[in-house]
N, C-alpha and C positions, 0 to 999 in steps of 0.2 A: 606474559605477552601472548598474543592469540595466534595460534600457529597456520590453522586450516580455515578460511570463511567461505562459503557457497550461498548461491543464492537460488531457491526454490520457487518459480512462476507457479500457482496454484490457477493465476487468470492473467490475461495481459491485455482484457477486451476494454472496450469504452464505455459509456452509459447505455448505447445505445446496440451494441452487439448481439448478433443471433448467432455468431461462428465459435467464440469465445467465452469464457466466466471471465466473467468483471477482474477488473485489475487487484492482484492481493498475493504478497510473496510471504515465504517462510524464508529468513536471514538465520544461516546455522555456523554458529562460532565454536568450535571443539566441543561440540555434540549440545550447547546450546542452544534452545532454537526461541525466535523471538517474530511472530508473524504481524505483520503487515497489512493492516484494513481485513475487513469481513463482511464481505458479501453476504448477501442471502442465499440461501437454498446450500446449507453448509452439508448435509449428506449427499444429495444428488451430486455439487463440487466432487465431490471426495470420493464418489464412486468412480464417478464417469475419470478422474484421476488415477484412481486406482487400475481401473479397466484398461485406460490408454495411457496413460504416463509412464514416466521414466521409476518412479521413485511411489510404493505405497505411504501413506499419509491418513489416520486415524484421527477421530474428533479430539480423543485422550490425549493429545499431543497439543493442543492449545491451551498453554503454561502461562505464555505471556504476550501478550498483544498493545500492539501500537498504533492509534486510528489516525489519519490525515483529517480526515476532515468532514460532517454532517450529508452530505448528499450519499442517499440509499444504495447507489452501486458498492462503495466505502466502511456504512456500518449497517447496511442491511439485514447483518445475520446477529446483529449484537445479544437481539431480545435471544432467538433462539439459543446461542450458543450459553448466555446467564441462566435459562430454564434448563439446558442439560447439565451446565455445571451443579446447577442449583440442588437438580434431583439422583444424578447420579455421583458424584463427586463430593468428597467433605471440604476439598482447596480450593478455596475461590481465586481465580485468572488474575494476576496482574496484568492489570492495563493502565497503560502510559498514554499520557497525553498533556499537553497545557494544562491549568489549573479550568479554564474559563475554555475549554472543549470538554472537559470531563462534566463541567458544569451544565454545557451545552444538552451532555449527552445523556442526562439523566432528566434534564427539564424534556428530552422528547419522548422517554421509557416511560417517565412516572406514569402517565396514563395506561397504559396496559401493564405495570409491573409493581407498583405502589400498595395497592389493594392484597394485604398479605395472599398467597397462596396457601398458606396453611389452613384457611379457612377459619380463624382464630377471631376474625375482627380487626387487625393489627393493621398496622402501617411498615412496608417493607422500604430499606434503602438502599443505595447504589452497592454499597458493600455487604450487604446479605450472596449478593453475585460474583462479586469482583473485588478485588484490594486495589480499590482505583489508587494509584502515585502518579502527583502530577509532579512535572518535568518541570525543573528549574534551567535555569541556563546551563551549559556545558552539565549535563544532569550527567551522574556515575552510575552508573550500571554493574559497576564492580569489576574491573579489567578491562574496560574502553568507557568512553563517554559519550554523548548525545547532545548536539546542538541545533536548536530551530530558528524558523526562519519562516516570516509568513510569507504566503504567494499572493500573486494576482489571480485572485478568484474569487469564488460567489458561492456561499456563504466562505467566513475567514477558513484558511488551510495553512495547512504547516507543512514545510520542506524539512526531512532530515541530514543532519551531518555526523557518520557514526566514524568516531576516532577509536582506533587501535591502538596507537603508538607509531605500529610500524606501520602501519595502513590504513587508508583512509576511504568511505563508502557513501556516496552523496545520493538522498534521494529527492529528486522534485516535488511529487507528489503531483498532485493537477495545479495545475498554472497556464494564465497565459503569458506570452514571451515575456522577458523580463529579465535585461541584460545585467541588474544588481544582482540578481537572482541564479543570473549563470558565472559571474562573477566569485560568487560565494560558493558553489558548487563547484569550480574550477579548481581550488584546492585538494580535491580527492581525487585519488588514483583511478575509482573506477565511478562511474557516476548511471546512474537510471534517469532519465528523461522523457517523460509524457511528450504525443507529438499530433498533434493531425493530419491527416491526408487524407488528400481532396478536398471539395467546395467548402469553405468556412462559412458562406453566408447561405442557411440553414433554419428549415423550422422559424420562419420568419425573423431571425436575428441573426448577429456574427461570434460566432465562434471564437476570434478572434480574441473576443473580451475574456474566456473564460479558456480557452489552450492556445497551444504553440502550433503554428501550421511548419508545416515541414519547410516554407518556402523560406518561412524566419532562422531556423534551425540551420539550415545551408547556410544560413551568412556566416554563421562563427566560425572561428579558426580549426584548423586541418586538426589540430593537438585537442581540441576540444571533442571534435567527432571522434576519433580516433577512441578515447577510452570511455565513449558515451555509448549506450544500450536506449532505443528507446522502445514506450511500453505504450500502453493506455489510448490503443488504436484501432479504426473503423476494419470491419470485414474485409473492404475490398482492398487493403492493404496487398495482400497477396494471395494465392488461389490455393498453390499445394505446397510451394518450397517457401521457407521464411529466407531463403538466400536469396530466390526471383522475388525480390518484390516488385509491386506492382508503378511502384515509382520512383525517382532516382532520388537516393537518401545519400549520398556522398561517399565519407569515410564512415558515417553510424551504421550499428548494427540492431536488427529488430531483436529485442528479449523473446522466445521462445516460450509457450505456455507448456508445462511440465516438463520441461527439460530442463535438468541441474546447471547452472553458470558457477562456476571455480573462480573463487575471486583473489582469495591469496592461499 
């Protein structure tokens, strides 16, 4: 049974962030570490982390990784980080994901990654880079398990439910509101929640279709905010202090970008 879990912000920003790196955690279970979407620009991340953060964090430390879902904020950094595994490293990254995201995610590589690098003529596949395992239901990870849950969103995305035994760790991913969705989520002790704030109707559309506005989020129950973190939000969220925010979020707490969250 898993003693210690924390949870590592590497970004907590939105698509559209100039303050923040794009939303992507490292989930560390007794010194297991299992991260959480991959942004682009994975050295500068990890500098500017390094520099300001809580906690230093090396590229060599992406063992095994977990995607939500096809929009570039998410798997931005994939091609780069398969080309260093590719060249410097003999282990290719476990990455977990649906059978038909992993499928996803290699119909959008093959065009820049297919064409051997070796210069040989050859034809390269998804596992020359990675030991892609797609995720069954309640999939085993060996000491807890994993259960998904698609979102309302654009393209399909996947919500995580990571079970301990004794503790349980819910994550959203991007979604817009979706009270089955918070429902299913309600079961874990600590849960991470996407959210927006401010104007939803945006860039000529609503937002609404594709996150949760904060004004949605306030309806649920006091027990629900309470052991909710949300992430995956606009600049003008807050200016210096993640404690002043810049709007009234009730009992939720804003996730922190490189600051360690203690979760059991």
């Amino acid at each position: 049974m898993v003693k210690s879990i924390t949870l590592y912000p590497l970004g907590v920003g939105d698509a559209f962030t100039e303050k923040f790196w794009y939303s992507n955690m490292i989930l560390n279970m007794d010194g297991r570490e299992i991260f959480i979407d991959c942004p682009a620009y994975i050295p500068k991340m990890l500098a500017d982390n390094n520099k300001n953060g809580e906690g230093k964090v090396t590229i060599d430390r992406y063992k095994e990784l977990i995607i939500t879902h096809m929009h570039a904020d998410h798997v931005g950094g994939v091609e780069e980080l398969a080309y260093w595994q590719y060249f410097k490293t003999e282990n290719p990254i476990k990455l977990y994901a649906p059978k038909w995201l992993l499928q996803d995610l290699w119909t959008h590589l093959r065009t820049a990654m297919e064409e051997s690098a070796r210069g040989d003529g050859g034809l390269a596949s998804m596992d020359w880079f990675f030991e892609p395992i797609p995720l069954q239901d309640k999939h085993d990870f060996g000491g807890f398990t994993v259960e998904t849950h698609v979102t309302k969103h654009f393209p399909r995305t996947v919500a995580y439910m990571f079970d301990f035994g004794n503790f349980k760790f819910g994550y959203s991913s991007d979604t817009g509101f979706d009270r089955n969705l918070i429902e299913w989520l309600d079961r874990a002790d600590v849960i991470l929640h996407e959210c927006r704030f401010g104007p939803t109707n945006v860039l000529g559309g609503d937002l609404n279709t594709l996150h949760s506005s904060i004004a949605d989020m306030l309806t649920l129950p006091e027990s629900f905010q309470r052991k909710t973190h949300l992430y995956h939000y606009a600049d003008d969220t807050f200016d210096d202090d993640p404690l002043k925010p810049n709007y009234e979020i009730g009992h939720y707490r804003l996730l922190v970008q490189n600051k360690t969250l203690k979760l059991l």
